[in-house]
C-alpha positions as CSV (number, residue, x, y, z in Angstrom):
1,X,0.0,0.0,0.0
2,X,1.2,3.6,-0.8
3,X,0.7,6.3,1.9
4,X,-1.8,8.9,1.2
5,X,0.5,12.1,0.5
6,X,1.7,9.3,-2.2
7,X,-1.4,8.6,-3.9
8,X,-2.2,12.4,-4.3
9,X,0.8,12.9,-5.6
10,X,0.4,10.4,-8.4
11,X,-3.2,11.3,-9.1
12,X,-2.1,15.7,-9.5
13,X,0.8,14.4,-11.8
14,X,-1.7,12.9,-13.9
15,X,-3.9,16.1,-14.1
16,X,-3.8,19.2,-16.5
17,X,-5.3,22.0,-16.3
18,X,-8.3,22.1,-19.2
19,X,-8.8,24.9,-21.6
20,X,-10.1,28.2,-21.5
21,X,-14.0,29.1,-22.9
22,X,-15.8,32.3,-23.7
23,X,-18.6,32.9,-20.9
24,X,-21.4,34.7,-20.1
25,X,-20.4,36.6,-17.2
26,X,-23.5,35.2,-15.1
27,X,-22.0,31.9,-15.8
28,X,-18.7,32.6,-14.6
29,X,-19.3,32.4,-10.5
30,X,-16.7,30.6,-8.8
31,X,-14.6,29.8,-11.8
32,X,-11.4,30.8,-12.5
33,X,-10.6,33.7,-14.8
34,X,-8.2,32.7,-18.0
35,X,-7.6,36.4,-19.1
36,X,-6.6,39.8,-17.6
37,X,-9.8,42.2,-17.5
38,X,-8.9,45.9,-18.0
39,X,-10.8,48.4,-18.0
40,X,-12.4,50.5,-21.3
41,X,-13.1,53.9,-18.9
42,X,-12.5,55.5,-15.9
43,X,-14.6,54.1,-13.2
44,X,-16.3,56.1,-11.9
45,X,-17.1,58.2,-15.1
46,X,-17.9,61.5,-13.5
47,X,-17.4,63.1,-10.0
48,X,-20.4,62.5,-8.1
49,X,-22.5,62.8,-5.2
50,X,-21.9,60.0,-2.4
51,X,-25.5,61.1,-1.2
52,X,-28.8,62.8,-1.6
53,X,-28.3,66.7,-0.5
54,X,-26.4,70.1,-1.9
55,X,-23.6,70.7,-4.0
56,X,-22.1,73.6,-2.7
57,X,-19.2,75.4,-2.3
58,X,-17.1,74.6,0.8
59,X,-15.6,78.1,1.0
60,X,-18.7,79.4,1.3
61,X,-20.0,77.3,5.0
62,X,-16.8,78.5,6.6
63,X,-18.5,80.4,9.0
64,X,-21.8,78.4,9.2
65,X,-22.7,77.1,12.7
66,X,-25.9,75.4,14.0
67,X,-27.3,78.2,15.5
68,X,-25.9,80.6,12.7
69,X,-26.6,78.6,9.4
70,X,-25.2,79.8,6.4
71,X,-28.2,80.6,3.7
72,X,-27.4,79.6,0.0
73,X,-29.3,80.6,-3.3
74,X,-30.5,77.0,-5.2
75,X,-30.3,77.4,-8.5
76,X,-30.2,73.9,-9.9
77,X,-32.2,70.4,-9.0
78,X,-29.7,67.6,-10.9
79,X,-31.3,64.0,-10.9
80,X,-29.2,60.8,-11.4
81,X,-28.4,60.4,-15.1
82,X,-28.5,64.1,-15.8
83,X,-25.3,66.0,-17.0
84,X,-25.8,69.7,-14.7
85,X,-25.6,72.6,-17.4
86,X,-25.8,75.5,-14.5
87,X,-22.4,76.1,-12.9
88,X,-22.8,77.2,-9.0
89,X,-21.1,80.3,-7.8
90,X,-20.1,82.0,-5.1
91,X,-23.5,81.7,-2.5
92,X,-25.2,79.4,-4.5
93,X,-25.9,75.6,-3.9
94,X,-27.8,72.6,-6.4
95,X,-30.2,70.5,-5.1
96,X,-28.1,67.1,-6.1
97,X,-29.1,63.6,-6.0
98,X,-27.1,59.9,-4.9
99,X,-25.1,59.1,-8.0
100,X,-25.7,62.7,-10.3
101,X,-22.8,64.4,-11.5
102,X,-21.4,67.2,-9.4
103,X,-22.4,70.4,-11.0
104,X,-19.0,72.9,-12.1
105,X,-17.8,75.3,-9.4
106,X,-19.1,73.1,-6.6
107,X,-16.3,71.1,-4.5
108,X,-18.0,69.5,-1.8
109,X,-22.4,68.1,-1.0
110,X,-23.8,68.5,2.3
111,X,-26.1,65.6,3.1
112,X,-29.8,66.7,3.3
113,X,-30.1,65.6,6.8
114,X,-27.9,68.9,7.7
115,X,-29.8,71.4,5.9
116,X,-33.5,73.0,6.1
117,X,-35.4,74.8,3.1
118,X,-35.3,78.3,3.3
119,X,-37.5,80.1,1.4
120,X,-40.4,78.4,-0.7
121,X,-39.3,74.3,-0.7
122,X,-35.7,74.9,-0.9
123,X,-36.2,73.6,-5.0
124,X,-34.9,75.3,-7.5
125,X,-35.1,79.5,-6.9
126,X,-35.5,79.1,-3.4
127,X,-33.0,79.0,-0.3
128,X,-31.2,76.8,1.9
129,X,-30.0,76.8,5.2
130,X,-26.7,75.2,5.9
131,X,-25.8,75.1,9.6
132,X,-22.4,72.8,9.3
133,X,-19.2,73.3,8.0
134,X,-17.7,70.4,5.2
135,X,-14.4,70.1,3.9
136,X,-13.9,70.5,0.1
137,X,-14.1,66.9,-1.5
138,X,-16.8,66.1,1.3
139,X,-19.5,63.3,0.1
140,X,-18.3,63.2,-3.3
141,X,-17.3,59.9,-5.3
142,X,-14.2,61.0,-7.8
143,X,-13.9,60.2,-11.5
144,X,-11.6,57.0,-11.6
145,X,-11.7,56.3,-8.1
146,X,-12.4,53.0,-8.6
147,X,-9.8,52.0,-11.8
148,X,-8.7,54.2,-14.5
149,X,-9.0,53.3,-17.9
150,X,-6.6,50.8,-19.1
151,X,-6.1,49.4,-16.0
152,X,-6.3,45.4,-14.8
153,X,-8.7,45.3,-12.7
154,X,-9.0,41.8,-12.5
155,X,-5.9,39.0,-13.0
156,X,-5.6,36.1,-15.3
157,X,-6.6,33.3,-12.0
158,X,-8.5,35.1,-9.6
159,X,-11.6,33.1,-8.7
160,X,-14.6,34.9,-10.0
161,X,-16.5,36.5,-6.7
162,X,-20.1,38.1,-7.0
163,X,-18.0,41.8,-6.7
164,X,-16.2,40.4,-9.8
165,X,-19.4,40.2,-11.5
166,X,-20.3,44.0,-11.1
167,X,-17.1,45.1,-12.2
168,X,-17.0,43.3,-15.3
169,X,-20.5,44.1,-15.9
170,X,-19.3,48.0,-15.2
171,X,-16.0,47.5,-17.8
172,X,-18.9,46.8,-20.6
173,X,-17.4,42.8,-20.4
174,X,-20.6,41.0,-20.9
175,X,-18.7,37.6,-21.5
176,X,-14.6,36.7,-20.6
177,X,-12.5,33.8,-21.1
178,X,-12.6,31.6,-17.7
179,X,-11.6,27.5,-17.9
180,X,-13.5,24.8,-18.3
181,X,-15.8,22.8,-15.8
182,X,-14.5,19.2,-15.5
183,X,-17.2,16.9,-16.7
184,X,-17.1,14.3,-14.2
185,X,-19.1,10.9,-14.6
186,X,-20.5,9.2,-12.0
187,X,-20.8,5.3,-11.9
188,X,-22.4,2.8,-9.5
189,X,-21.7,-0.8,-9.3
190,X,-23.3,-3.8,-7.5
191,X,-25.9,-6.4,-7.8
192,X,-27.7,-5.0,-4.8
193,X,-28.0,-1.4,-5.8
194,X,-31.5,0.1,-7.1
195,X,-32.5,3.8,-7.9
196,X,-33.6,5.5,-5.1
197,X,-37.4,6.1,-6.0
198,X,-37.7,2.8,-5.4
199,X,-38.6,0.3,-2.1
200,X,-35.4,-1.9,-1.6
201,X,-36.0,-5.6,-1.9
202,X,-34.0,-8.0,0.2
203,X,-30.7,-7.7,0.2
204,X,-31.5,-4.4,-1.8
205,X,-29.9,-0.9,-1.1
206,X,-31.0,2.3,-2.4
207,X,-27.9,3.8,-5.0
208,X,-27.2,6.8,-2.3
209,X,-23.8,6.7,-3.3
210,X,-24.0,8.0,-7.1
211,X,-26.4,10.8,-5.8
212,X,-23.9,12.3,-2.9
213,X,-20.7,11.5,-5.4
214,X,-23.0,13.9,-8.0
215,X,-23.0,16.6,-5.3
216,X,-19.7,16.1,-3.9
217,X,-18.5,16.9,-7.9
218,X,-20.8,19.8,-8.1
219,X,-19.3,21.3,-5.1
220,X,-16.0,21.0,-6.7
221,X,-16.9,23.1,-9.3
222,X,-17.1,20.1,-11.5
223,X,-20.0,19.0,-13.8
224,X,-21.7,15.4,-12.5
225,X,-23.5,12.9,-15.1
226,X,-24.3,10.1,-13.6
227,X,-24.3,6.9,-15.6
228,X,-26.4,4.7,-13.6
229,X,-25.8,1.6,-12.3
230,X,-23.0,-1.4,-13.5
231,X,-24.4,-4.8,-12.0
232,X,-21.2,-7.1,-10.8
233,X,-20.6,-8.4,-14.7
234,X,-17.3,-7.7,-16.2
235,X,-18.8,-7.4,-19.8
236,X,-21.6,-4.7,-18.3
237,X,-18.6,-3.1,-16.2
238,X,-16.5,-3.2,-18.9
239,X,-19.4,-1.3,-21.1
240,X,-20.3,1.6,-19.1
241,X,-16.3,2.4,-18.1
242,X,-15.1,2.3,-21.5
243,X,-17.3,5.8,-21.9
244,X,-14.5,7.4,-19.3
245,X,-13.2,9.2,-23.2
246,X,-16.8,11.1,-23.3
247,X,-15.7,12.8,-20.1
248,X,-12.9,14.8,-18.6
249,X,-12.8,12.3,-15.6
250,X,-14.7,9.5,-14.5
251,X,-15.6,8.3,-11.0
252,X,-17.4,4.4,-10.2
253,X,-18.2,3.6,-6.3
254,X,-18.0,-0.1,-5.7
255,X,-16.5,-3.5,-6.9
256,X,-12.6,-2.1,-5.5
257,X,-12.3,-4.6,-3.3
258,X,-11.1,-8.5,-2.6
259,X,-14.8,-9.9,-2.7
260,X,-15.7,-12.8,-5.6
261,X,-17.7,-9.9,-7.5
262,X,-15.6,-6.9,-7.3
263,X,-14.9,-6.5,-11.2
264,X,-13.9,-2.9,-11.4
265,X,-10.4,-3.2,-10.7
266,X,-10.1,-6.3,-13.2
267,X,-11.6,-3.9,-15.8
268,X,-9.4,-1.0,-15.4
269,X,-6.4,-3.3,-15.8
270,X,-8.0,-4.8,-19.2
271,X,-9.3,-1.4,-21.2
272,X,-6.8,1.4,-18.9
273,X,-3.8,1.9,-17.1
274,X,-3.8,0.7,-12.9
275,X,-1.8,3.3,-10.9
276,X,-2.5,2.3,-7.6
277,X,-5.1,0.5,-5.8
278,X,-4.7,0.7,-2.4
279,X,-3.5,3.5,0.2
280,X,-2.7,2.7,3.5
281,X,-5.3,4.8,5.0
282,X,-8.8,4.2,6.9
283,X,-11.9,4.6,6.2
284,X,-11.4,3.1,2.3
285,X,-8.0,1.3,2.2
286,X,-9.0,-0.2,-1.5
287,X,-9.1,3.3,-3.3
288,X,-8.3,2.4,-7.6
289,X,-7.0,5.3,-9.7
290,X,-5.7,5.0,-13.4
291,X,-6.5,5.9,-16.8
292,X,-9.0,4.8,-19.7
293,X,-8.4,6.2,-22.7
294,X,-6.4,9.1,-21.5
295,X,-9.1,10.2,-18.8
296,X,-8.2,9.7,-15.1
297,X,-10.2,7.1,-13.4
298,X,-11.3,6.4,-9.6
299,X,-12.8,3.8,-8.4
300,X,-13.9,4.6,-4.8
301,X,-15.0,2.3,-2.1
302,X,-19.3,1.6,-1.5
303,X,-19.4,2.1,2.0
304,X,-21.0,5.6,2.0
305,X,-18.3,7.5,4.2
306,X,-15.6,5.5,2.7
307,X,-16.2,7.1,-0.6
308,X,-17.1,10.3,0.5
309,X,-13.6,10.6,2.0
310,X,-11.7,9.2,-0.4
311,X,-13.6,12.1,-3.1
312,X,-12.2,14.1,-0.8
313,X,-8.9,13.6,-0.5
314,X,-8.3,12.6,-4.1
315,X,-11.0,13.5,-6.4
316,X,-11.5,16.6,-5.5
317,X,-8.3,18.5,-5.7
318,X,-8.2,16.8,-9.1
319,X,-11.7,18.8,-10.5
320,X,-9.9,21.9,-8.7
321,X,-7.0,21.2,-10.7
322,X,-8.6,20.7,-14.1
323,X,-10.6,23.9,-13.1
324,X,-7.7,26.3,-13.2
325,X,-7.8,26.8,-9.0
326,X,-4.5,27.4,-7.4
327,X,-6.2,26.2,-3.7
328,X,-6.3,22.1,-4.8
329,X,-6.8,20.9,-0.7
330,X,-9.4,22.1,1.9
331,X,-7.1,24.0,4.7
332,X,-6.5,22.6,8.1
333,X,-6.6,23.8,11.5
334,X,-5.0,22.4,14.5
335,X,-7.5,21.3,17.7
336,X,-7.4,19.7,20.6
337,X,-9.0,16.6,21.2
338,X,-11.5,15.9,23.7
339,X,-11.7,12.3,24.5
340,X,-9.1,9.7,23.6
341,X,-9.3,8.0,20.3
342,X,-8.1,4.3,19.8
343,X,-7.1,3.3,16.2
344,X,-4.8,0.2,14.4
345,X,-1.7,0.7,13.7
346,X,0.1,1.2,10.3
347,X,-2.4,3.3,8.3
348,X,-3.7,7.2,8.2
349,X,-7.1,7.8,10.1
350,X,-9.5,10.3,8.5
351,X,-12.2,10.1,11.5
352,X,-15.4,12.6,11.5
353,X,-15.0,15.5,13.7
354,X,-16.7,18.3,14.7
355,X,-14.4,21.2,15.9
356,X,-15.6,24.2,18.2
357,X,-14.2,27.3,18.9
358,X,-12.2,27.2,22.5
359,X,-10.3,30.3,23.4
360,X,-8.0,31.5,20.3
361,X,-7.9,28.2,19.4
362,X,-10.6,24.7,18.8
363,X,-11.2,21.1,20.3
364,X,-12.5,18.4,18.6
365,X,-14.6,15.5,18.9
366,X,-15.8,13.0,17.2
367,X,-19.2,12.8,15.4
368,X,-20.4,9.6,16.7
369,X,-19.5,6.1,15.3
370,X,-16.6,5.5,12.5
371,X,-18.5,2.9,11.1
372,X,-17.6,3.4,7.2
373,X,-21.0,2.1,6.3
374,X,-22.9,5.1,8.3
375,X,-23.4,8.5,6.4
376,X,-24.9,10.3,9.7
377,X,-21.2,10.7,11.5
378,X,-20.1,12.6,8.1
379,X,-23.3,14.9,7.5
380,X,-22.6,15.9,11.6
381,X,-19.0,16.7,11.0
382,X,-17.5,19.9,10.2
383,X,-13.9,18.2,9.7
384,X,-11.6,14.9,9.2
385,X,-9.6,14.4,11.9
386,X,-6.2,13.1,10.3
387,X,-4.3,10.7,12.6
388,X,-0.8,9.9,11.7
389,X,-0.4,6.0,11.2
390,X,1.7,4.0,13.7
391,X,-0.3,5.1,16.4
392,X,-2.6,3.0,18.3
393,X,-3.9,5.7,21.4
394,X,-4.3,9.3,20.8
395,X,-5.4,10.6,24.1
396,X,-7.7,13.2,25.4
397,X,-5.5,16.6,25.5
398,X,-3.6,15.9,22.7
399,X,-3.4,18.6,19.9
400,X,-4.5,16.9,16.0
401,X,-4.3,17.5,13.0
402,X,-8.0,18.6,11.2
403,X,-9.2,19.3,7.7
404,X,-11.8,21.9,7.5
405,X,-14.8,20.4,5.8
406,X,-16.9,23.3,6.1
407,X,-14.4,26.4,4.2
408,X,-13.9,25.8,0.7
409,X,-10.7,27.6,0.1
410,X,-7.7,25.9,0.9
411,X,-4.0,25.7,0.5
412,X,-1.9,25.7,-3.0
């Protein structure tokens, strides 16, 4: 058996990167940009008003106090979207809007909540009373604040963000060059599986497995299509795995192991290329990676969390890898355990943990049983507790190694 750090290696030398698309920017969250976007124009276009209130003149409130407000002449009422065509002078003040251009000869807006009409409404031709001082530049947004023209605003790699969105949409870029999601397909096997709108017979389990491994992909940032189910055949096996070409990568759950009808393994060796089959880790010690047909292949345990952990610690840095993302592993955090753990010797735990926040720090514990064959422990957990192999007590007190299931973002 190969250790773990082994087996990921082997698998991210057999990844690239896939190629770059044209996409509709709406399309685009959460992948990874392929392309510098620069900007066509200054950003923001035009001064403006940070608020609804007066454009004024700041020399001209240098004396105003509450009790003693300044009074200013309005001559002009400027809306968003309208370009001001009356210039304010000395004394004079424009009734200004959130987002309208600032109006020439003004250098500074008062917000409306520190003014009261003078005369008539305090509209156009009537007064205002000013009872504050403001700086020049005060509440206004400057031309180009944001980027100039001609500048990168956003880098060839960055992971497109909601924020990224808006500012393409703002630089006119209504589709950009990001990489392709990995189409992943998803593949079943065993006698006993059947769909999961159905009532399981004896000896029958629903196929949860293809349905969570579909999820696990899309969370990846990966494309799922699952394939259905392979019955423990070698000429049905062999059928549905020699599609692995029509995709970028294919994962089957099931038939890895030493039983009489575990076929998978067999099949891989007669149509791909075997690269390992077992890691010396627990839950899922009989974890099958290769290649048919020049797509990478894993064939992942069927006890629920035994596949669900080994997607995680192999599959899915590959999709993340394919997808152009630098961050290929969830991060970690160190905690402190709570109750002692007893494990076998000579292989890697991964045991479901749940970690809480304790002084500038966390503690752990576990999620209930390990059993691989019990989904609950995993859907509790907010972590894998990684336990070095070679040790058979970790006790209470003693600080472990976690991987964050619940941040996305990890390590490069």
């Amino acid at each position: 058996m190969i250790t773990v750090e082994e087996a990921q290696q082997s698998v991210l030398d057999r990844i690239e990167r896939l190629p770059a698309e044209p996409t509709d920017i709406l399309d685009t969250l959460g992948r990874v940009l392929a392309e510098d976007v620069v900007s066509d124009i200054d950003i923001a276009p035009f001064d403006n008003s940070a608020m609804d209130g007066y454009a004024v003149r700041a020399a001209d409130l240098a004396d105003a106090a509450a009790g003693h407000p300044v009074v200013l002449d309005v001559v002009d009422h400027i809306a968003a979207g309208v370009f001001p065509t009356v210039e304010v002078g000395a004394g004079q003040a424009s009734r200004i809007m959130t987002g309208a251009p600032i109006p020439a000869g003004a250098d500074a807006v008062v917000k409306v909540e520190d003014t009261r009409p003078g005369t008539a409404d305090g509209g156009t031709g009537g007064t205002v009373e000013i009872g504050v001082t403001v700086p020049a530049g005060a509440n206004l947004r400057r031309r180009g604040e944001d980027c100039r023209a001609g500048d990168v605003v956003l880098s060839a790699g960055e992971v497109i963000t909601p924020a990224a969105v808006g500012l393409m949409a703002a630089m006119g870029r209504s589709r950009v060059a990001v990489y392709r999601r990995p189409r992943v397909a998803v593949v079943s096997t065993g006698d006993e599986l059947v769909e999961i709108d159905e009532l399981p017979g004896p000896g029958k389990i629903r196929n949860s497995n293809s349905y969570s491994l579909a999820a696990q992909v899309i969370a990846a940032g990966g494309e799922a299509h699952r394939l259905g189910i392979a019955k423990d055949d070698e000429a049905e096996t062999r059928a549905i795995l020699s599609r692995a070409p029509e995709f970028d990568i294919m994962v089957s759950t099931g038939g890895v192991s030493m039983g009489d009808f575990d076929v998978v393994k067999d099949v891989l060796t007669q149509i791909g290329e075997l690269d390992f089959w077992k890691v010396a880790m627990r839950p899922g010690a009989p974890q099958t990676f290769g290649t048919i047909g020049g797509t990478p292949f894993f064939g992942l345990p069927g006890n629920p969390t035994s596949c669900t952990v080994g997607f995680e610690l192999f599959v899915r840095p590959a999709i993340r890898k394919m997808a152009g993302q630098g961050a290929l592993f969830r991060p970690r955090a160190s905690a402190v355990l709570e109750h002692d753990v007893k494990k076998k010797s000579g292989r890697r735990y991964f045991l479901r943990g749940r970690l809480t926040p304790q002084g500038d720090g966390y503690s752990v514990g576990l999620t209930g049983s390990q059993s691989s064959a019990l989904l609950t422990s995993m859907h509790r957990a907010n972590c894998l507790v990684s336990l070095p192999a070679g040790e058979t007590l970790i006790p209470g007190g003693t600080v472990v190694d976690c991987i964050r299931l619940d941040i996305e973002e990890g390590v490069q």
